[in-house]
C-alpha positions as CSV (number, residue, x, y, z in Angstrom):
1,X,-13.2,49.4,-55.7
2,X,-15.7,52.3,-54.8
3,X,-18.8,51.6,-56.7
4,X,-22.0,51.3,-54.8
5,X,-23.9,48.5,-55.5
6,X,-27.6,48.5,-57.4
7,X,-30.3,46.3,-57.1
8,X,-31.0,43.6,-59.6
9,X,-33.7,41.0,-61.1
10,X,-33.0,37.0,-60.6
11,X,-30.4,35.7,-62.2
12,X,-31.0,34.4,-65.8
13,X,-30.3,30.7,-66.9
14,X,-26.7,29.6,-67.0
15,X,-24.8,29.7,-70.0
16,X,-22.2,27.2,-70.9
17,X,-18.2,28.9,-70.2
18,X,-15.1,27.3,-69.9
19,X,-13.5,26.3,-67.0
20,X,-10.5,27.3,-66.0
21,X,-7.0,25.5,-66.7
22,X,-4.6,25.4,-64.6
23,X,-1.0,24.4,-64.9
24,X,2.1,23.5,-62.2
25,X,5.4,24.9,-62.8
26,X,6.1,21.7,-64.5
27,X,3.4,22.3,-66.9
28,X,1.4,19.5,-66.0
29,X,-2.5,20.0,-65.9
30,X,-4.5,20.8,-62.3
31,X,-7.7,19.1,-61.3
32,X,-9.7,22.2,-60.6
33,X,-13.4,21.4,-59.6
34,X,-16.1,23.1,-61.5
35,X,-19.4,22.0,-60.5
36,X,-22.6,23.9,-60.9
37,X,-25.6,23.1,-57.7
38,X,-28.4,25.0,-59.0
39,X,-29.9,27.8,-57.6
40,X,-29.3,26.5,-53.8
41,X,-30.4,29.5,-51.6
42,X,-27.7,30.7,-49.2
43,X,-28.0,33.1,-46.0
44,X,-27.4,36.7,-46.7
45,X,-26.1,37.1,-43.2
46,X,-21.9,37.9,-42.5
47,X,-20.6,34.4,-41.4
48,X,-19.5,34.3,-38.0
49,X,-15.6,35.1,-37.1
50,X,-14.1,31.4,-38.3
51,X,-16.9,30.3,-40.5
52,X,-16.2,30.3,-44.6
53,X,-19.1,32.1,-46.4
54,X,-19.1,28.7,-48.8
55,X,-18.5,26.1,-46.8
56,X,-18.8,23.5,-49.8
57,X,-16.2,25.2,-52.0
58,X,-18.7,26.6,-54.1
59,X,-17.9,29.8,-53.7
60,X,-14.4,32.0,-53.0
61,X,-12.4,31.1,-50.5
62,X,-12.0,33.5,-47.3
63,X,-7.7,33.3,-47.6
64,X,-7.0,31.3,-51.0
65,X,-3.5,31.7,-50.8
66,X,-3.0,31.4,-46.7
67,X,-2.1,35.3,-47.1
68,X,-1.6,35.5,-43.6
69,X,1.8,33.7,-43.4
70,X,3.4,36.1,-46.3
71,X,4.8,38.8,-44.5
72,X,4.0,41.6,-46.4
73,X,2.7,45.3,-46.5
74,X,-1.3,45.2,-48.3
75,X,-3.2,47.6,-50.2
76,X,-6.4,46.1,-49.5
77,X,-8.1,44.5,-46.3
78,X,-10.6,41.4,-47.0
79,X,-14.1,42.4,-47.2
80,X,-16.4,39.2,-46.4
81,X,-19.2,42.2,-45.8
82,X,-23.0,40.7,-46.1
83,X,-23.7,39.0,-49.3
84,X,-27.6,39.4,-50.7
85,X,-29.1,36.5,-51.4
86,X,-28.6,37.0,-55.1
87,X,-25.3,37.5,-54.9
88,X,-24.8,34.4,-53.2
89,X,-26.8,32.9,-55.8
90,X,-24.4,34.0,-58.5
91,X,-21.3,32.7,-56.7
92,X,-22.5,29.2,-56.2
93,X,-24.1,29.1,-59.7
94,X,-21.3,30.5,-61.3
95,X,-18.1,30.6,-59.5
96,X,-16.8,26.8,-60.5
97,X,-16.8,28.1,-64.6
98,X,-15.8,31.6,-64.1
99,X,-14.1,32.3,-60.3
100,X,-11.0,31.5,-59.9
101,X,-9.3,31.6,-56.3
102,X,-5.8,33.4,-56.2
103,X,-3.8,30.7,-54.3
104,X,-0.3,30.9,-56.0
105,X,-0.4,27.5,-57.0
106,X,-0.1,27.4,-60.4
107,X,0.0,29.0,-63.4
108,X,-3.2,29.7,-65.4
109,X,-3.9,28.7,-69.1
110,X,-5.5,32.3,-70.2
111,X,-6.0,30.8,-73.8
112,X,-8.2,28.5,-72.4
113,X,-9.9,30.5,-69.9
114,X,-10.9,32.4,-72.1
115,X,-11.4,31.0,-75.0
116,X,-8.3,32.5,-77.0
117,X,-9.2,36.4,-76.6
118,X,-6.4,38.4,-75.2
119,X,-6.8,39.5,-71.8
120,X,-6.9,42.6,-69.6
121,X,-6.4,42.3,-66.2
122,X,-8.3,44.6,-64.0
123,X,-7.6,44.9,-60.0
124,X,-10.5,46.5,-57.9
125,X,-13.6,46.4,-59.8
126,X,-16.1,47.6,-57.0
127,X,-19.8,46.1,-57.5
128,X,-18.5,45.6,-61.3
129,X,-21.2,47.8,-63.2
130,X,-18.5,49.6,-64.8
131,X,-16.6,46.5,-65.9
132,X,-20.0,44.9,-67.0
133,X,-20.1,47.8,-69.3
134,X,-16.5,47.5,-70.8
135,X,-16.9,43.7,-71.4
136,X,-20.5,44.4,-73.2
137,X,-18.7,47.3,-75.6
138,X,-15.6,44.8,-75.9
139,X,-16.8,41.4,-76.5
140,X,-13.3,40.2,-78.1
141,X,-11.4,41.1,-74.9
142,X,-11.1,39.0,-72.0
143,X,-11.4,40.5,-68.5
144,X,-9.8,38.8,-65.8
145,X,-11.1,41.2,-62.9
146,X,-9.6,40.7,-59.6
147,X,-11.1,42.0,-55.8
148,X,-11.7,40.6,-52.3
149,X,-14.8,42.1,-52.0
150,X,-17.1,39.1,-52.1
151,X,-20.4,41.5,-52.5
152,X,-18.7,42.7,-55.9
153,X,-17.7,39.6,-56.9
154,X,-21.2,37.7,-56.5
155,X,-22.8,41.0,-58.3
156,X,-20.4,41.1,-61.3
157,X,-21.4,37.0,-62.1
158,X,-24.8,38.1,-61.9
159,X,-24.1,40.9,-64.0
160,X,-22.1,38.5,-66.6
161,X,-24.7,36.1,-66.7
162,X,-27.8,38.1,-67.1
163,X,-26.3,40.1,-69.8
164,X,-24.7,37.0,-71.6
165,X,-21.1,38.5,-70.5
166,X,-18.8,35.1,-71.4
167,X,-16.0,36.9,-71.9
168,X,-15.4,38.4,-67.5
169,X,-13.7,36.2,-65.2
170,X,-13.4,36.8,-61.6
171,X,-10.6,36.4,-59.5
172,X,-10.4,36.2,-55.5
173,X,-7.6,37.3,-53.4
174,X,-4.1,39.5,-53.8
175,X,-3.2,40.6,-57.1
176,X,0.4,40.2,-56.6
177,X,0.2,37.2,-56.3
178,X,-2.0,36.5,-59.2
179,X,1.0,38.5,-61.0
180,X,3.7,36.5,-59.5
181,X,3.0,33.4,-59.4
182,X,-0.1,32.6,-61.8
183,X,0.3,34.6,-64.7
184,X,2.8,33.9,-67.6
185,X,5.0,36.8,-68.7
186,X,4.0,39.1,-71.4
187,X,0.7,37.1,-71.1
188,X,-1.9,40.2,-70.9
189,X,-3.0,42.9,-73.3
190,X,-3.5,45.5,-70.5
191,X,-3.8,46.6,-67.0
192,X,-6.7,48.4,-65.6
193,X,-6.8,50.1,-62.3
194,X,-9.4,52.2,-60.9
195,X,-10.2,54.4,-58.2
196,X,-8.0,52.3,-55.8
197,X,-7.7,53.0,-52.3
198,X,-6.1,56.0,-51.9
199,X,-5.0,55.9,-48.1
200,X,-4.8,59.1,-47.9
201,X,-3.4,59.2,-44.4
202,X,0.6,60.1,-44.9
203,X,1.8,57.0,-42.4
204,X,-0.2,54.8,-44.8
205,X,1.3,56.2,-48.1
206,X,3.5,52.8,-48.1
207,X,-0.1,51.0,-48.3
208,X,-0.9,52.2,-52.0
209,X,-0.9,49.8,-55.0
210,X,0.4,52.1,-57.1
211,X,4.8,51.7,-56.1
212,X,7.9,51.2,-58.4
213,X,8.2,47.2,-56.9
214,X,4.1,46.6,-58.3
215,X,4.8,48.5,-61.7
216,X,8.1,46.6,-62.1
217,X,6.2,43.3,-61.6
218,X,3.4,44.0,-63.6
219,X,5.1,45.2,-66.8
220,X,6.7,41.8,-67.0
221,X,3.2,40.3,-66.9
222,X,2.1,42.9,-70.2
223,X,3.1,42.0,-73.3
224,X,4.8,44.8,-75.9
225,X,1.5,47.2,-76.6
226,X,-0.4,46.4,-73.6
227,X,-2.3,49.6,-72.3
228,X,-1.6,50.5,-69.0
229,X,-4.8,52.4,-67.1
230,X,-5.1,53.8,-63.9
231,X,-7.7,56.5,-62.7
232,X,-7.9,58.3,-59.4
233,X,-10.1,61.5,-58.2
234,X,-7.3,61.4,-55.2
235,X,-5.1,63.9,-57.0
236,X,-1.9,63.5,-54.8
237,X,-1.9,59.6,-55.6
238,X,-2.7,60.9,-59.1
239,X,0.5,62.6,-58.7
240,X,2.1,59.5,-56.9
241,X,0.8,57.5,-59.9
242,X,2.2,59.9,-62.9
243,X,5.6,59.7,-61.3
244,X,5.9,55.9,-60.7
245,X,4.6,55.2,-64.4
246,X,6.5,57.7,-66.1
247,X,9.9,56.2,-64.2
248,X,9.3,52.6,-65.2
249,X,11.6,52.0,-68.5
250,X,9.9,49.9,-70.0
251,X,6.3,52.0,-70.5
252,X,5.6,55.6,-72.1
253,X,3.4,58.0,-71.3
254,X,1.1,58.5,-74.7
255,X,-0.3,62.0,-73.4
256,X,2.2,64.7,-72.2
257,X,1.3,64.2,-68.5
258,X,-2.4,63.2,-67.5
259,X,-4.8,61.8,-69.6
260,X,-8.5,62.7,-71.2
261,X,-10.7,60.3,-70.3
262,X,-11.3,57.8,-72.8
263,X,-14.5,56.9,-74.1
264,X,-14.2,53.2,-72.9
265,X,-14.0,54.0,-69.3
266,X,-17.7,54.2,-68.3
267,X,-18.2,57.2,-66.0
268,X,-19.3,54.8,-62.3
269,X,-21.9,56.1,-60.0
270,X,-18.6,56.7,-57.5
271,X,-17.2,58.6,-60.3
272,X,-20.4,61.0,-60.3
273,X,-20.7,61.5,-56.9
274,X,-16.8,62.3,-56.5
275,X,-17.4,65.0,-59.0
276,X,-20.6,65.9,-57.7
277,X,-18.3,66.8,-54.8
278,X,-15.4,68.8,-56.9
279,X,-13.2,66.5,-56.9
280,X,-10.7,66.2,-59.8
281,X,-10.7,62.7,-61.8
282,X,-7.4,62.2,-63.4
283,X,-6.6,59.0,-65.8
284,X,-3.4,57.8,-67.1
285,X,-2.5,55.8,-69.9
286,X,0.9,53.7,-70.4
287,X,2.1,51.4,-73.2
288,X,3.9,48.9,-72.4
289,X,7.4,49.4,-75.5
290,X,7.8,47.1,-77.5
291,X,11.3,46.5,-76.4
């Protein structure tokens, strides 16, 4: 969620992808719209207060799931920040075949999504360089990244696409709702979560992602195996984290405590500079049992 973003060439020519599939509780298929406009330039400036960013639904929705009649505590805050105008290139090229707005709908077909690979769900991905990198070293695996930060989101498509990345999706909008009500259970081979928000501010503790009610939800979204990865440099949420996972009964710790850092987490620019400033990075890994 932290990365800084880096400049980057034009986006290359599009690649065929799938589109996604979409179910209703009844099973029955979705019309989802998945139209690509060419490379139609599109203001870099913020959109005034009331204005969508995509006003032709070519892009991700400002509130996909109306968030703001669920009455509910967040661990995020929408950022509709100021988009480049490659960014916005990559959202209105690319978002109909691989962005997918969160609006609690329905469920999605992952086999189809993405093509039959199993899937790791990854929530706050930043500007995406680091995920870029894990879908390039994992071609096999799926990565269903979700974020509100439309920035990010326009930089990883342009990421995927220039580096023939087929097998990222992105998602827009709240995660718990993407785990609630649009994911299967035991469909996903892992959970990623880095560097979240730490709200570090004690009256704001009951803001972090990282609480029993999340893990309980998410584990039924795993299936027996899935890898379960968080990493932090805030070492009291690291703390928070380790004791949350380690009381959820259906996971185990696979290190005695906190983790090495494995070799398929790229070390991120944010990662550098935290560490640059003595901070402590601590990862954790969880399976999900098979029971």
């Amino acid at each position: 969620m932290s990365e800084n973003p880096t400049p980057h060439a034009p986006a290359a020519a599009e690649s065929d992808a799938p589109k996604a599939v979409r179910t209703s509780a009844a099973g029955a298929p979705v019309a989802q719209e998945a139209s690509d406009l060419g490379a139609t330039a599109v203001s870099a400036a913020t959109p005034r207060r009331g204005e969508p960013m995509f006003p032709d639904g070519t892009g991700p929705a400002a509130d996909p799931a109306g968030s703001h009649h669920e009455r509910r505590i967040r661990s995020f805050q929408p950022r509709r920040s100021r988009v480049s105008p490659s960014q916005a290139d990559a959202l209105r090229r690319r978002w109909g075949t691989w962005g997918l707005d969160i609006d609690g709908l329905s469920r999605i077909d992952l086999d189809a999504f993405f093509d039959g690979r199993p899937v790791v769900l990854e929530i706050g991905f930043g500007m995406g360089e680091a995920t870029a990198q894990m879908a390039a070293a994992d071609p096999d695996t799926g990565i269903l990244a979700c974020d509100v930060h439309t920035p990010g989101q326009g930089n990883l498509l342009g990421l995927a696409e220039r580096n023939g990345l087929s097998n990222i999706r992105v998602a827009n909008g709240d995660a718990i709702i993407l785990l609630r009500e649009m994911l299967a259970p035991a469909s996903l081979a892992g959970l990623r979560i880095y560097f979240p928000d730490p709200w570090p501010k004690k009256r704001h503790h009951k803001r972090r992602l990282i609480q029993p009610e999340f893990i309980a939800l998410a584990t039924t979204r795993l299936a027996p195996g899935a890898l379960v990865h968080c990493a932090t440099d805030w070492e009291p949420y690291a703390e928070q984290m380790l004791e949350v996972l380690s009381a959820e009964p259906t996971l185990e710790n696979l290190h005695q405590g906190f983790a090495p850092r494995p070799d398929f987490r790229p070390l991120t620019r944010f990662e550098g500079q935290g560490l640059d400033k003595g901070h402590i990075v601590h990862d954790l890994l969880f399976r999900r049992r098979d029971t």
